[in-house]
C-alpha positions as CSV (number, residue, x, y, z in Angstrom):
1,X,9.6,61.0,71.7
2,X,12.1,63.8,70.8
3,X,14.9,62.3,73.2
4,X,14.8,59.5,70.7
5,X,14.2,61.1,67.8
6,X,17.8,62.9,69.0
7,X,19.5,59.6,69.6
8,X,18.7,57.9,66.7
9,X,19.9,60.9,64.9
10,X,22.6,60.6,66.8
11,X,23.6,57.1,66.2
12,X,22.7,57.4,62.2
13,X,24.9,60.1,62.0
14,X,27.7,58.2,64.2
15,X,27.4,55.0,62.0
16,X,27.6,57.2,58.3
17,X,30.7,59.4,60.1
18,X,32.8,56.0,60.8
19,X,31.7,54.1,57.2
20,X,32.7,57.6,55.1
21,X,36.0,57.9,56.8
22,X,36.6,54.1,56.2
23,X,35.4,54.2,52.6
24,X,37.6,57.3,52.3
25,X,40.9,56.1,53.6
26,X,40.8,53.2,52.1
27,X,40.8,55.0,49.0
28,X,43.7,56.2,49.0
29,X,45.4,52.5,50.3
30,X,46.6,51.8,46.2
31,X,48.8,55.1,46.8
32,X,50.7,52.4,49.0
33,X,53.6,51.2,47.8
34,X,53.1,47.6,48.6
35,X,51.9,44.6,47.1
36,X,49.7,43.1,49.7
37,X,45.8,41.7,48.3
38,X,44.1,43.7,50.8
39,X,46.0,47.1,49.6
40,X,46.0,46.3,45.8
41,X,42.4,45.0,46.2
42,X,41.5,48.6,46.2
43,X,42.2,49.2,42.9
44,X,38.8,47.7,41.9
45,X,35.8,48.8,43.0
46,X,36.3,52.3,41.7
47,X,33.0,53.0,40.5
48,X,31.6,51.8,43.1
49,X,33.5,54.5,45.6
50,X,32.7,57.5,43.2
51,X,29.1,56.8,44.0
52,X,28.7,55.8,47.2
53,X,31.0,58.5,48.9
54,X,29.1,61.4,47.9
55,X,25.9,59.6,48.7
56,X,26.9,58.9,52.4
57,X,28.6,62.7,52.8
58,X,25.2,64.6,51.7
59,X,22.9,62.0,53.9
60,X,25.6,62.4,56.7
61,X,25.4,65.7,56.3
62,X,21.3,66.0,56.3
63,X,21.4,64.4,59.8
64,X,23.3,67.4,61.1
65,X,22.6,70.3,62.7
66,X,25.3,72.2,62.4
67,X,28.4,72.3,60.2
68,X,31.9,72.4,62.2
69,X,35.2,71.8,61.3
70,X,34.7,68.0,61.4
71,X,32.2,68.7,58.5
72,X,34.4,70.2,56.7
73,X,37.3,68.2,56.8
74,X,34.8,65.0,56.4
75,X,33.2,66.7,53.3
76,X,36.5,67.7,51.9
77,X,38.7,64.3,52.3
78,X,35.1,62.6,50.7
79,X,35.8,65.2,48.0
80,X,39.1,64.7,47.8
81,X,38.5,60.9,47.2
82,X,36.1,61.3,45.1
83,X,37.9,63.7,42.7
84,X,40.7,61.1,42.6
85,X,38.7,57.9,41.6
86,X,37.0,60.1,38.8
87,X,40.7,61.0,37.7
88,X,41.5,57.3,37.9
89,X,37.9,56.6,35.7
90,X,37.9,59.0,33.0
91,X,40.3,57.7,30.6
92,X,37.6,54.3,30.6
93,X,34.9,57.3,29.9
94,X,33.9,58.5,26.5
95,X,35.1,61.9,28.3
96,X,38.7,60.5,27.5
97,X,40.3,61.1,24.0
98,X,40.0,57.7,21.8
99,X,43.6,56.0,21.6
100,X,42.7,53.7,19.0
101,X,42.3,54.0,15.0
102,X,39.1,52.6,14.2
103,X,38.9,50.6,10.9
104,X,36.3,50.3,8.1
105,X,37.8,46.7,6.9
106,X,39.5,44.4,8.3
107,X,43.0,44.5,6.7
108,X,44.1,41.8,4.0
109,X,47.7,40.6,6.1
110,X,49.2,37.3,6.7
111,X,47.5,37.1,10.3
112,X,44.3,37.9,8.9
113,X,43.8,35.6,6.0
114,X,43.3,32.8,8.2
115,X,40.1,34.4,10.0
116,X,37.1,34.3,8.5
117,X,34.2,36.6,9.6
118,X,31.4,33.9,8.9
């Protein structure tokens, strides 16, 4: 039971290792200077990357025993990744200083006589 119990650990740990340092390089493939789909395509899922990556780095890191220097370099490149997408986020946040004027009335010009708000 506890030689399974090993290799199942084993092979969990394994599988999160090779998805975090997938999900982690290919965050950084829009630093690429090249207009291919597959390298701009990673522009997108953003979000999606700032929360995943930590999630897959802490239960990588439950499943082992000891912390080496892989550990560290995995836990600082997911770190490192995750810093930059939040970089890349925060001017969408309410965290980021508001670049527009908002307005009480909608102003009386030329373009703006034609709409009508009912």
């Amino acid at each position: 039971m506890k030689k399974t119990h090993a290799r199942w650990r084993r092979w969990a740990s394994a599988a999160l290792l090779v998805l975090n340092v997938a999900l982690t390089a290919a965050s950084f493939l829009p630093l690429l200077e090249s207009r291919a789909w597959w390298v701009r395509y990673m522009d997108y899922p953003r979000l999606q990357l700032l929360i995943v990556l930590p999630i897959l780095l802490v239960l990588y890191l439950a499943l082992r025993w000891h912390f080496g220097k892989r550990e560290w370099a995995v836990g600082l490149l997911t770190l490192l990744a995750v810093t930059y997408h939040g970089f890349q986020l925060c001017p969408y946040t309410a965290l980021a200083a508001q670049d527009a004027v908002e307005l009480d009335t909608v102003p009386t010009t030329a373009s703006s006589r034609y709409w009508s708000p009912t």
